[in-house]
N, C-alpha and C positions, 0 to 999 in steps of 0.2 A: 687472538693475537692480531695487532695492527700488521700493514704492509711493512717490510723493512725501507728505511731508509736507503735512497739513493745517493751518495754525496756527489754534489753537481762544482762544474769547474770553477773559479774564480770570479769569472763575468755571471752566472750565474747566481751565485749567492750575492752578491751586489745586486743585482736585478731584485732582488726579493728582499732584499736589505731596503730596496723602494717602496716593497707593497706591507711591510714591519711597520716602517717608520707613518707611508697613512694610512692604515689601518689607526695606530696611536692616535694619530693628529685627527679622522675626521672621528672615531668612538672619542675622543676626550671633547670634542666641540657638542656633539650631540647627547650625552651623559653629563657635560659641564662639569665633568672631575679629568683630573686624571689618567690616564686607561692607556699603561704602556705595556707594549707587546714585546716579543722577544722571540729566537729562533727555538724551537723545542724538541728535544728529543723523542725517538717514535719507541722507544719501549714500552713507556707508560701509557701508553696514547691509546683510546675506544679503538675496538677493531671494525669494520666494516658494514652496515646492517640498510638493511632497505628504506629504513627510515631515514636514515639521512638526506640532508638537503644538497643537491649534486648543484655547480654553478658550472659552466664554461664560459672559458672567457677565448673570445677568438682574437690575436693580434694582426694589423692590417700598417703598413707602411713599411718602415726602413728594415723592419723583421718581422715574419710571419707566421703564424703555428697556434695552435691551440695551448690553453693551461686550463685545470682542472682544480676548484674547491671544494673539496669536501666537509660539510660545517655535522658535526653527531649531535643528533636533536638535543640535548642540554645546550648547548652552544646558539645552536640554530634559533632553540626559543627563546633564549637569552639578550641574545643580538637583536633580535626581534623584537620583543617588548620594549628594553630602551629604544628603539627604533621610532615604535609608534608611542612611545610613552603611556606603552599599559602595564599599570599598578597591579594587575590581578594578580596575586600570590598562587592562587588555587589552581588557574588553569596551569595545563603542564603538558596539553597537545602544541605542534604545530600547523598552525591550520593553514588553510592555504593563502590566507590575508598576509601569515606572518613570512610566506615565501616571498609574495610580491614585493615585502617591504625589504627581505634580505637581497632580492634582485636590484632593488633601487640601493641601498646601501653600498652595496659593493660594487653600483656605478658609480658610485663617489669616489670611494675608494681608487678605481681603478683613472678617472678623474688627474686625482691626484700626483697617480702613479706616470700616468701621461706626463705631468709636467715637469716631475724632478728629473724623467730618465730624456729630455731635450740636450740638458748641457755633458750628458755621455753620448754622446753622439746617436741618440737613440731619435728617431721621428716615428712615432710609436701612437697608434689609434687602437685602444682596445674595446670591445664590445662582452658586456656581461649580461648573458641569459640561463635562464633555470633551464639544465638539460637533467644527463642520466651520468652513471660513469662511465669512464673511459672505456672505450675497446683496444686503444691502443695504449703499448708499453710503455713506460715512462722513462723519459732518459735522466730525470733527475725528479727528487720526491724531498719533501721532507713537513716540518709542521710548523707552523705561528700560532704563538702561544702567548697569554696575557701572564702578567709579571706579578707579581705578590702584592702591589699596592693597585692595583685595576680593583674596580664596583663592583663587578663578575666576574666570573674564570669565561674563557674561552681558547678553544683547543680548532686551529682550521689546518685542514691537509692540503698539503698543493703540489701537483705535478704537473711538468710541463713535457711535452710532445717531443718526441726528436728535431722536428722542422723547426721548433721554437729555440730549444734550448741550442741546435748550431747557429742558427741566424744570431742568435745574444753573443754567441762566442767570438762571432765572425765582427759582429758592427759594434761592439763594446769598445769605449774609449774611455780608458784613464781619465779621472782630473789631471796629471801631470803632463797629461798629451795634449791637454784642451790649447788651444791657438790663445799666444796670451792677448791680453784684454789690451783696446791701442790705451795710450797717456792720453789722457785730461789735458784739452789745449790751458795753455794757461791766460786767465780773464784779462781784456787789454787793457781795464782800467788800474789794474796794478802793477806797481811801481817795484821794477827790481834793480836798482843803480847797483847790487853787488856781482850782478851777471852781465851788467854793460861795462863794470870794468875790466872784464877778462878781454873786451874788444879795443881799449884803447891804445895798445899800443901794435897794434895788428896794422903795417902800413900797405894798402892800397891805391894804385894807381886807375881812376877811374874820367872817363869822358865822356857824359851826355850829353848829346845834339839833336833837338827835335827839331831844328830850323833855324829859320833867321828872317832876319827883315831893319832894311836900311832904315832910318826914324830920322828927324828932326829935332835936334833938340826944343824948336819951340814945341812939335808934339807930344813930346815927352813931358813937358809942362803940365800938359790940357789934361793929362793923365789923370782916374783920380778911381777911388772904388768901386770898382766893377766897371770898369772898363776892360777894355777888348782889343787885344793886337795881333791883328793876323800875320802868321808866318809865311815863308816861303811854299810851305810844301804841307801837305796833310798828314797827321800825326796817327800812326796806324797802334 
């Protein structure tokens, strides 16, 4: 029997609703099909065994805590071979070439996960290394799972630490809370005479004075482009 499910609070499964969506986007760039994932129920799910490939991933910035992936060697070697682009049907160990490669893979992943969770208010540094399983409890659990029309099946377990999962609760911000975006000045060489009408009959009482200076009318004559007539006073 798998672990039971933990079901985690709202900001939570949005957190992981980040690492669904690239898992999809960098397996469909590297397989060039396809390969959408999806949130998975833990009944059906391998239960627990030595052989699996244990990933930690530590997070560093605006929230902080460990999360935990478990990939069950079907998965693991699965991931793996499209990883490095090995065709061998026959092998069916995980060797330890194909760990380094899931350690690199799911720094991509995690990559990614970096950038979508910026405009949640997340400032969010995560580091993925091949550890062991957890010793600590998991304040939230559950599985990502590849969807009926993905290349492979693939089944990954993920829990996240108490320090993680409060800090996501804590610094999680809505799209609807995001600061809206400012207006697009509008470009000066376009012409809008339907919004200088709204000014024309707006009366204003205005007087500008930058100086003065007594002149000659025959001065005024000699006058001509680019010419120059100093005032009284300096124009601040």
């Amino acid at each position: 029997m798998s672990s039971p499910t933990i079901s985690p609070p709202v900001a939570i499964n949005a957190f992981m609703q980040l690492w669904t969506e690239a898992f999809s986007a960098v397996m469909s760039q590297i397989a060039s099909a396809p390969f959408p994932m999806q949130e998975g129920a833990s009944e059906n799910m391998p239960a627990a065994i030595a052989e699996d490939v244990q990933l930690t991933v530590t997070a560093a910035g605006s929230v902080r805590g460990e999360m935990n992936l478990r990939l069950p060697p079907p998965t693991a070697l699965s991931l793996a071979k499209i990883f490095i682009s090995d065709t061998d049907a026959a092998r069916n160990e995980v060797t330890t070439d194909d760990r380094s490669a899931l350690e690199e893979l799911f720094r991509q992943i995690a990559g990614h996960v970096t950038t979508a969770a910026k405009p949640k208010g997340l400032d969010i540094q995560l580091t993925v290394v091949l550890g062991e399983a957890p010793t600590w409890p998991p304040a939230a659990s559950s599985w990502i799972c590849s969807g009926a029309a993905a290349p492979q099946p693939a089944q990954v377990e993920w829990k996240l630490s108490s320090a993680l999962a409060t800090a996501l609760v804590s610094a999680w911000r809505e799209p609807d809370a995001a600061p809206p975006a400012p207006a697009a000045a509008p470009s000066s060489d376009v012409k809008r005479p339907e919004k200088l009408e709204l000014l024309m009959d707006v009366e204003l009482d205005v007087i500008l004075r930058f100086g003065g200076r007594n002149i000659l009318l025959k001065e005024i004559l000699d006058l001509g482009p680019g010419s120059v007539v100093e005032l009284d006073r300096s124009i601040q």
